[in-house]
C-alpha positions, 0 to 999 in steps of 0.5 A: 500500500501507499506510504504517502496515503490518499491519492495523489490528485487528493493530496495536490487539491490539499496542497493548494489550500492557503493556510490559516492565518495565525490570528484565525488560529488563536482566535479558534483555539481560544473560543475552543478552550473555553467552550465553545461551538465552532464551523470550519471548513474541512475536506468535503462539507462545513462541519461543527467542532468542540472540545470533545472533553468538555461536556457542556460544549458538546452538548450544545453541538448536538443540540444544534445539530438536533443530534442525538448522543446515542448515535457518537461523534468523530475525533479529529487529529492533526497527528497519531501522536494526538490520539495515541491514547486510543492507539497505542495497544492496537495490534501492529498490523491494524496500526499499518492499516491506519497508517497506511490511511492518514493523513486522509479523509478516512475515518475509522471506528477503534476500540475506545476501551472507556478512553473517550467520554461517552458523550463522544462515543455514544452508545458504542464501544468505539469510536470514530476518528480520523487524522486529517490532511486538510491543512486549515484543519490540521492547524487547527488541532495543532494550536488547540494542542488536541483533537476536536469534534467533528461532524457535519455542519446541518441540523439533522435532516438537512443537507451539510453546509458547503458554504459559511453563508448556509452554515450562518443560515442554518444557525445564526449566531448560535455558532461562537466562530466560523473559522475561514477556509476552504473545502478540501475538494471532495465531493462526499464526507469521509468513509468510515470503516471498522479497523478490526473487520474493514467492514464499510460503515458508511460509504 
C-alpha cells in the first residue's frame, strides 16, 4: 500500500489550500478552550467542532445539530501522536492499516476501551476518528494542542453546509466562530470503516 496515503490528485487539491492565518488560529483555539461551538471548513462539507472533553460544549453541538448522543461523534487529529491514547495497544498490523490511511479523509471506528467520554462515543464501544490532511484543519488541532469534534455542519435532516453563508443560515449566531477556509475538494464526507473487520460503515 501507499506510504504517502490518499491519492495523489487528493493530496495536490490539499496542497493548494492557503493556510490559516495565525490570528484565525488563536482566535479558534481560544473560543475552543473555553467552550465553545465552532464551523470550519474541512475536506468535503462545513462541519461543527468542540472540545470533545468538555461536556457542556458538546452538548450544545448536538443540540444544534438536533443530534442525538446515542448515535457518537468523530475525533479529529492533526497527528497519531494526538490520539495515541486510543492507539497505542492496537495490534501492529491494524496500526499499518491506519497508517497506511492518514493523513486522509478516512475515518475509522477503534476500540475506545472507556478512553473517550461517552458523550463522544455514544452508545458504542468505539469510536470514530480520523487524522486529517486538510491543512486549515490540521492547524487547527495543532494550536488547540488536541483533537476536536467533528461532524457535519446541518441540523439533522438537512443537507451539510458547503458554504459559511448556509452554515450562518442554518444557525445564526448560535455558532461562537466560523473559522475561514476552504473545502478540501471532495465531493462526499469521509468513509468510515471498522479497523478490526474493514467492514464499510458508511460509504
Amino acid at each position: 500500500m501507499n506510504a504517502g496515503p490518499g491519492t495523489a490528485t487528493q493530496q495536490q487539491r490539499q496542497s493548494l489550500l492557503p493556510p490559516p492565518s495565525s490570528l484565525h488560529l488563536a482566535i479558534a483555539a481560544r473560543v475552543l478552550h473555553n467552550g465553545g461551538v465552532i464551523a470550519c471548513p474541512t475536506e468535503a462539507v462545513w462541519g461543527l467542532s468542540c472540545d470533545p472533553f468538555n461536556s457542556a460544549a458538546v452538548e450544545r453541538l448536538l443540540w444544534l445539530k438536533q443530534r442525538p448522543v446515542s448515535k457518537g461523534l468523530i475525533l479529529l487529529a492533526a497527528s497519531e501522536a494526538q490520539i495515541e491514547f486510543l492507539l497505542h495497544d492496537l495490534p501492529a498490523a491494524q496500526r499499518a492499516r491506519l497508517r497506511d490511511s492518514w493523513p486522509g479523509p478516512e475515518t475509522f471506528l477503534l476500540p475506545q476501551r472507556g478512553r473517550v467520554p461517552p458523550w463522544v462515543s455514544g452508545e458504542h464501544a468505539s469510536v470514530a476518528a480520523r487524522v486529517t490532511d486538510h491543512p486549515g484543519m490540521a492547524a487547527l488541532c495543532a494550536a488547540f494542542g488536541g483533537p476536536v469534534i467533528s461532524t457535519s455542519a446541518n441540523p439533522g435532516g438537512l443537507p451539510p453546509a458547503r458554504t459559511g453563508l448556509r452554515v450562518r443560515c442554518y444557525f445564526g449566531a448560535q455558532v461562537d466562530y466560523l473559522f475561514p477556509g476552504k473545502l478540501g475538494g471532495l465531493e462526499r464526507p469521509s468513509v468510515i470503516r471498522d479497523l478490526r473487520s474493514g467492514e464499510i460503515i458508511r460509504a
